[in-house]
DRENDOZA-815356 format. One line per 3 residues: number of its first residue (from 1); their letters; for each residue x, y, z of C-alpha. Coordinates in steps of 0.5 Angstrom, whole numbers, plus 500, padded with zeros to 3 digits. Layout:
// DRENDOZA-815356
NUM) A) X/Y/Z | ...
***
This chain:
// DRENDOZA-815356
1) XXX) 260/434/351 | 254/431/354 | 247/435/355
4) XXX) 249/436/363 | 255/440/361 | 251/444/357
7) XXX) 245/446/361 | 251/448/366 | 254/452/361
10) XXX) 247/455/360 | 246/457/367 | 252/460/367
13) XXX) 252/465/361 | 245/467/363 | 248/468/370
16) XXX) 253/473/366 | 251/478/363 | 258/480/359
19) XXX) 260/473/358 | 258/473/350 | 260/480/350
22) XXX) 266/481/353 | 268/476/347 | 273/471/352
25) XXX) 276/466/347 | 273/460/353 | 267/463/351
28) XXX) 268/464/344 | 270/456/343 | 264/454/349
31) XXX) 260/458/343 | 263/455/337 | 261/448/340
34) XXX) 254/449/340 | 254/452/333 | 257/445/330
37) XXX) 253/441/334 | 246/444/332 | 242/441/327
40) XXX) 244/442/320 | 236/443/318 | 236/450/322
43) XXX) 243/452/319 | 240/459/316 | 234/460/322
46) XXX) 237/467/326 | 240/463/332 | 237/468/338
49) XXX) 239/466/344 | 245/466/342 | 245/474/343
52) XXX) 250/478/339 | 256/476/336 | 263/476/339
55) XXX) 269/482/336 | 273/478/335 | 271/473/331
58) XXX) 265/471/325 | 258/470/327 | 255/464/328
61) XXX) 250/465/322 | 257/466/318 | 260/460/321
64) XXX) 253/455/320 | 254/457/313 | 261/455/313
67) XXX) 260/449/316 | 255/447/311 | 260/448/305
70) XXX) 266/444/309 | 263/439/315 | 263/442/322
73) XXX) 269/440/325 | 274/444/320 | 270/450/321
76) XXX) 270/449/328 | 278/449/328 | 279/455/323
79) XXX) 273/459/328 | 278/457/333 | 283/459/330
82) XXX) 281/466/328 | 278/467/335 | 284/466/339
85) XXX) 288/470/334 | 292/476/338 | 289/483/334
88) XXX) 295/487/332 | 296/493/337 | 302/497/335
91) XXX) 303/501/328 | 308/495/325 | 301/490/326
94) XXX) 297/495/324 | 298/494/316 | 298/486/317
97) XXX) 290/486/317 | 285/483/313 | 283/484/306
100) XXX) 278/489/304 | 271/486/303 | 270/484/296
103) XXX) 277/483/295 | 278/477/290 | 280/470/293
106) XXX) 286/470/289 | 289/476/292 | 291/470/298
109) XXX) 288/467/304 | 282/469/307 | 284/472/314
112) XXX) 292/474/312 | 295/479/309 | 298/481/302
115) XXX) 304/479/304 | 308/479/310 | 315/483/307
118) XXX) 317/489/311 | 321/494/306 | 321/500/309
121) XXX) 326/496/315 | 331/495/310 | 338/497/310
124) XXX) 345/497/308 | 344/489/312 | 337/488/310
127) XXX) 334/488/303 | 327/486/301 | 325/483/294
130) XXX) 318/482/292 | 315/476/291 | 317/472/283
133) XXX) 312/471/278 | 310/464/277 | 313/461/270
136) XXX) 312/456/266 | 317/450/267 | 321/449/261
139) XXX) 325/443/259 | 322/439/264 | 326/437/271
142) XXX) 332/435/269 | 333/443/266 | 337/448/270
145) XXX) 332/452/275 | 338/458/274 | 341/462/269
148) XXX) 347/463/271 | 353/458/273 | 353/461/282
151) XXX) 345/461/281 | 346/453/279 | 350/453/285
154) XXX) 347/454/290 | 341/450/286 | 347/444/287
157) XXX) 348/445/294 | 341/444/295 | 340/438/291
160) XXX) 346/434/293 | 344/436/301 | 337/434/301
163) XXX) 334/427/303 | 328/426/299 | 328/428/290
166) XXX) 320/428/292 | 320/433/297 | 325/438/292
169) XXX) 321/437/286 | 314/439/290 | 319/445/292
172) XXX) 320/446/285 | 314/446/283 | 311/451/289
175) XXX) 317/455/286 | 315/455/279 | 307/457/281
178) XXX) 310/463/285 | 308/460/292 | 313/464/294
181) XXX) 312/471/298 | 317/477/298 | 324/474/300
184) XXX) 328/479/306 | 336/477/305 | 339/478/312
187) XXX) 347/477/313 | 346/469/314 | 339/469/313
190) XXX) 334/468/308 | 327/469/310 | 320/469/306
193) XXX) 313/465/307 | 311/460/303 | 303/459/301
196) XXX) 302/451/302 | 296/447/302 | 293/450/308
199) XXX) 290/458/308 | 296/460/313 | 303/461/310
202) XXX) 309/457/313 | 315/462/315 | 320/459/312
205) XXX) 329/460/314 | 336/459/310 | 342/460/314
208) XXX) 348/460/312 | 356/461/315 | 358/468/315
211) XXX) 364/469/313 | 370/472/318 | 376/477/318
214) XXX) 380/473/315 | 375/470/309 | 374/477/308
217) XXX) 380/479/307 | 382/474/302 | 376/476/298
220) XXX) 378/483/297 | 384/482/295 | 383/477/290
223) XXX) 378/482/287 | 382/487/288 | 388/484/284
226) XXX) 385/484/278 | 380/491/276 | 376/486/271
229) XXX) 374/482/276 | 372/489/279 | 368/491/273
232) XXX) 364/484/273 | 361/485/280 | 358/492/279
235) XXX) 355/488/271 | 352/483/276 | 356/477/274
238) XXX) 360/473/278 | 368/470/276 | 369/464/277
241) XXX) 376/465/280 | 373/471/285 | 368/465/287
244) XXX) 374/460/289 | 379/465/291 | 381/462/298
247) XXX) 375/463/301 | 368/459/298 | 364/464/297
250) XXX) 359/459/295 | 355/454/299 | 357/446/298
253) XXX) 353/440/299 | 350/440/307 | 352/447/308
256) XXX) 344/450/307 | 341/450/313 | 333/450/312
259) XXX) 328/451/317 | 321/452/317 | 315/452/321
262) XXX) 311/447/318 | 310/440/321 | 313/436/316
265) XXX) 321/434/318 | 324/433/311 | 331/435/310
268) XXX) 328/440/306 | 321/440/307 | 318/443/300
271) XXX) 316/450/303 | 324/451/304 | 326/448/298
274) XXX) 321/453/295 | 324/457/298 | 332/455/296
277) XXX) 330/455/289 | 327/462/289 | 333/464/292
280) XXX) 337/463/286 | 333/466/281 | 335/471/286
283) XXX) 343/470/285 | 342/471/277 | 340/478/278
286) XXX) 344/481/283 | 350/476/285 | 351/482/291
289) XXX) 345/478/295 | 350/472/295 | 355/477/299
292) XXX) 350/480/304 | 349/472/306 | 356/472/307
295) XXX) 356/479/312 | 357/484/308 | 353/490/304
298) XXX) 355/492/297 | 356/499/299 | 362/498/304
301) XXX) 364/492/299 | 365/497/294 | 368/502/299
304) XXX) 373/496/301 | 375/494/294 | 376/501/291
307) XXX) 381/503/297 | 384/497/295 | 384/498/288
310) XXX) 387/506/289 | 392/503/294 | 394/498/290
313) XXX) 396/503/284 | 399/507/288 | 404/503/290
316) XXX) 405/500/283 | 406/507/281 | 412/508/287
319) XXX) 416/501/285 | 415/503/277 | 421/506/275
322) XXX) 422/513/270 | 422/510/263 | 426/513/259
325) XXX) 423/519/254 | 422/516/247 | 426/519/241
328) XXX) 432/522/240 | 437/527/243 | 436/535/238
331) XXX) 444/535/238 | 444/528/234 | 437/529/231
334) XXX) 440/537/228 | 447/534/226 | 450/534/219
337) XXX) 450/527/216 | 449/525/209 | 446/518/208
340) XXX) 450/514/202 | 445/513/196 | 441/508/196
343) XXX) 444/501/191 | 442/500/184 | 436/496/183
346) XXX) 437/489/181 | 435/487/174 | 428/482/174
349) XXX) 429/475/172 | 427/474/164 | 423/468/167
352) XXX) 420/467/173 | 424/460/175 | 421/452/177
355) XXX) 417/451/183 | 421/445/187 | 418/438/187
358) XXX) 413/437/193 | 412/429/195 | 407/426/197
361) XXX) 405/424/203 | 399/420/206 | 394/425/209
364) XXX) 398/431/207 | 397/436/202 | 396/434/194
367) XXX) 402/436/192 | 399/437/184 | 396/442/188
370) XXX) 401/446/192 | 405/446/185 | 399/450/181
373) XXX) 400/456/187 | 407/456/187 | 407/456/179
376) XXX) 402/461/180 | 405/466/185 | 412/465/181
379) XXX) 408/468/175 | 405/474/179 | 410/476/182
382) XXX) 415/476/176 | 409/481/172 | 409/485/179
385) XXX) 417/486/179 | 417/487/172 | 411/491/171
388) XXX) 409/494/176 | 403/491/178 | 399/485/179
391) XXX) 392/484/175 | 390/478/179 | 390/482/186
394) XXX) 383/485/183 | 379/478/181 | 374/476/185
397) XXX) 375/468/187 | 370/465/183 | 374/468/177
400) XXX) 381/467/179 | 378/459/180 | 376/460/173
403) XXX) 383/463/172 | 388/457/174 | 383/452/172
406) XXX) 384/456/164 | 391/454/165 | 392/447/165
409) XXX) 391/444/158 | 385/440/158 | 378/442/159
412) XXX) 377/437/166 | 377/431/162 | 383/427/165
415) XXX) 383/425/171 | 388/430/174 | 383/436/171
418) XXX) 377/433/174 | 380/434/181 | 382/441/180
421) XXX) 376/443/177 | 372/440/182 | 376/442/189
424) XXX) 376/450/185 | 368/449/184 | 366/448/191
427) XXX) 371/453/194 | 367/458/189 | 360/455/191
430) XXX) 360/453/184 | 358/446/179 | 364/443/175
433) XXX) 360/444/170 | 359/451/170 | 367/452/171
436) XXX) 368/449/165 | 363/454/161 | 367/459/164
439) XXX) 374/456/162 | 371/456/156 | 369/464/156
442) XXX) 376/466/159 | 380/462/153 | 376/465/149
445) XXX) 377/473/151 | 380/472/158 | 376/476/163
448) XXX) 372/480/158 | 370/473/155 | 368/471/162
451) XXX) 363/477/162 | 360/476/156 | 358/469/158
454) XXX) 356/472/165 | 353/480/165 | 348/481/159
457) XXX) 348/489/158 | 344/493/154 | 349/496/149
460) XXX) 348/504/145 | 344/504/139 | 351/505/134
463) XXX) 356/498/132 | 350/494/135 | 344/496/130
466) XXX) 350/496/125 | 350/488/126 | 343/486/123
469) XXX) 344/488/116 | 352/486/116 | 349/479/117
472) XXX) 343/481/112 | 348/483/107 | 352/477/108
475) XXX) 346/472/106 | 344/470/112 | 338/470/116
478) XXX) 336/475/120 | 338/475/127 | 333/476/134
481) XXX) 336/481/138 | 335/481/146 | 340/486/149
484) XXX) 347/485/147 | 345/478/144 | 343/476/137
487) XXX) 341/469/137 | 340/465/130 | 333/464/128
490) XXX) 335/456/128 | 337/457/135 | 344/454/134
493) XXX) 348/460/134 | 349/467/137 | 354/474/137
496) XXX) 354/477/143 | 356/484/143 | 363/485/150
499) XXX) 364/492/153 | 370/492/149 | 367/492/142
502) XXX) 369/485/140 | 364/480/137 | 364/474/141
505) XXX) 360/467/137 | 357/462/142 | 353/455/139
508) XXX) 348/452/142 | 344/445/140 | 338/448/136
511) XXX) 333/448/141 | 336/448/148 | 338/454/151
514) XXX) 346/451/153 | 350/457/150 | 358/455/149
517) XXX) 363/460/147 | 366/457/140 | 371/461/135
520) XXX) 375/467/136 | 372/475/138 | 373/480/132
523) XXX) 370/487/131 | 366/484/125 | 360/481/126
526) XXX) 360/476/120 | 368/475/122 | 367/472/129
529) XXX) 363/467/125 | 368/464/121 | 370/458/121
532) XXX) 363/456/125 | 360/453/119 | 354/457/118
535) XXX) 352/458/110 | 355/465/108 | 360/467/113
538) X) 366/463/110
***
């Protein structure tokens, strides 16, 4: 504009007194132009002839003081943009006005409302959710964006249908930052605005095919034919054989039409990418809104499928046939009859018999081993037929492994013992080592021996105070006594008082403190240690 048009333009807003103040948008612009193309250094004098500011957009103070922030051509295009701005005229409009002054620049753009959800309109075919929270991206890109297997679906469909990887991951990203305002769900339609990189938020659509009488007709039979199918969409889960029961209820790849107001022609462009993904954060809470996309509300759903249930039980109740009572006529159970007596027992074997020989066979069972548990279980049940009971069945496991191993000849030497001796230790979490001790401890006095070696107790003042001066009087040294131990001053030898009043001997290395059973258990202290070569106890 040349300095003639702008006298022109002069001469007639002097000429028209309401020109600055009707507050036209031609005159708006004419003036926001004479703005920008003022001398920078008189940004912050009074602009005086300008008159008084127009109500419908800011002050050129105001926008002096923008552009010297950000340059006057993109001030110029915002205070046309806010100039030319329709004012909301009715009750709906009305609540979509500018934040109040004072209100945080991260409450949103300046100029545009918190959001642009409407809940109040909502319905059995309308439903609005509030905007997700940004979230931290876990798992980098490669990770699901969903955290159920329908909301990783719908993320599929939308991946394998896009044009460009670049355009989904920023999608991704707006999504993960909460760019996304509150989502309305229509039936084949998702609606929400996205923040972009500009203040105005883009309008943004998904739509998606609703399904038909027919479709619906499969779906509800599908559900109804199994009440746990029923159950799991009132838990909010979706079966996966409900989603693939005749009609598909969830969308493939090209089935998502996105659109959106932005000017980028991406295929989808990242505002509806955003969207798309906030989308299946939406279907991993309430699998209910996949149905809504599809053309109905979960009330008449739920009204469909139990009608349907009831008229399905109902039918299943008319084709059943009456079941016979259960029990017996009274004229047959009152009868008189008397039952024969029972035979006579027949008389245990004086000897529970051999086990067969088992083969070997490459990568089956050691047969050494499935001959010592048939040898076993004969034994038992031989003493259960003849006695009554079975005094295995109340060990433990670590000491029935202590049990079979006492029973083989040796001491895990061979190499035969070695092998049991070692599968029985670490099916009972113990050292072969260890079992060998415990060996020991059972042939020495079986399972009292076994809890002597292992369970130290205090013993009542009686037989045990006895002890020390029996071992004095049979000139020997006086022992140390430690609960029911009583250890030789040497360190070589020791009597351990069992529950069962019996002594048992132990030697040991003097100085170490590696205690074996030694000898045969005896009511005498001085007696348990016969035979031991200790001075004074032959």
């Amino acid at each position: 504009m040349d300095a003639r048009s702008e006298r022109h333009l002069d001469n007639r807003s002097e000429h028209r007194p309401d020109a600055r103040s009707d507050g036209r948008p031609g005159d708006v612009a004419r003036q926001a132009l004479r703005a920008a193309r003022q001398d920078p250094r008189r940004a912050d004098e009074p602009d005086r002839a300008a008159g008084p500011a127009p109500a419908t957009g800011p002050a050129p103070a105001q926008l002096r003081t923008g552009a010297a922030r950000g340059g006057p051509g993109r001030d110029v295009r915002q205070f046309l943009a806010d100039a030319l701005r329709t004012p909301p005229t009715t009750a709906a409009a009305a609540e979509h006005t500018d934040p109040p002054a004072g209100q945080s620049p991260s409450d949103g753009p300046p100029h545009l409302p918190r959001t642009m959800a409407t809940p109040h309109r909502d319905g059995e075919l309308r439903r609005t959710f509030p905007a997700f929270p940004g979230r931290t991206a876990s798992g980098g890109p490669e990770a699901s964006f969903a955290a159920t297997w329908w909301g990783n679906a719908w993320v599929t469909a939308l991946e394998q249908g896009a044009l460009d990887a670049a355009r989904l991951a920023r999608g991704r990203g707006y999504a993960e930052q909460g760019h996304v305002d509150a989502i309305t769900v229509t039936p084949g339609l998702v609606l929400a605005y996205v923040r972009g990189s500009r203040p105005r938020p883009y309008r943004v659509q998904v739509r998606l095919r609703t399904f038909d009488e027919a479709d619906w007709e499969h779906f509800l039979d599908a559900a109804a034919e199994q009440p746990g199918r029923i159950a799991a969409l009132l838990d909010r889960r979706l079966p996966a054989t409900l989603a693939d029961s005749g009609a598909a209820l969830l969308p493939g790849p090209g089935d998502l039409d996105p659109r959106c107001s932005c000017p980028d022609s991406g295929h989808p462009c990242k505002h509806a990418a955003a969207l798309c993904y906030q989308t299946a954060r939406l279907l991993d809470a309430d699998p209910f809104v996949l149905l809504l996309l599809r053309g109905r509300g979960e009330r008449r759903l739920l009204d469909a499928l139990s009608r349907r249930s009831a008229t399905a039980a109902a039918r299943a109740a008319q084709d059943r046939e009456p079941r016979p009572l259960p029990g017996v006529r009274a004229a047959e159970a009152l009868a008189a009859r008397r039952l024969p007596p029972l035979p006579a027992p027949l008389p245990p074997p004086a000897h529970p018999e051999q086990p067969p020989v088992y083969p070997a066979a490459p990568g089956g069972p050691d047969p050494f081993g499935l001959d010592q548990l048939a040898t076993d279980a004969a034994a038992r049940a031989h003493a259960l037929l003849s006695t009554g009971r079975d005094a295995v069945g109340e060990l433990t496991l670590w000491q029935d492994a202590v049990r079979l191993a006492a029973a083989r000849p040796g001491s895990g030497l061979t190499a035969a013992t070695r092998a049991l001796y070692s599968s029985l230790a670490a099916a009972a979490g113990r050292t072969p080592a260890e079992l060998a001790r415990a060996v020991a401890a059972w042939r020495q006095g079986g399972l009292d021996g076994l809890a002597v070696l292992e369970e130290p107790w205090d013993p009542p003042a009686g037989r045990f105070d006895r002890a020390r001066p029996l071992l004095l009087a049979a000139d020997l040294p006086a022992f140390r006594p430690w609960h029911n131990h009583l250890t030789h001053p040497q360190g070589h030898v020791q009597l351990r008082l069992g529950r069962d009043g019996l002594w048992y001997a132990y030697e040991s290395e003097p100085g170490h403190d590696d205690w074996w059973p030694r000898g045969t258990p005896d009511p005498d202290p001085v007696g348990a240690l016969t035979g031991l070569g200790i001075p004074g106890a032959d």
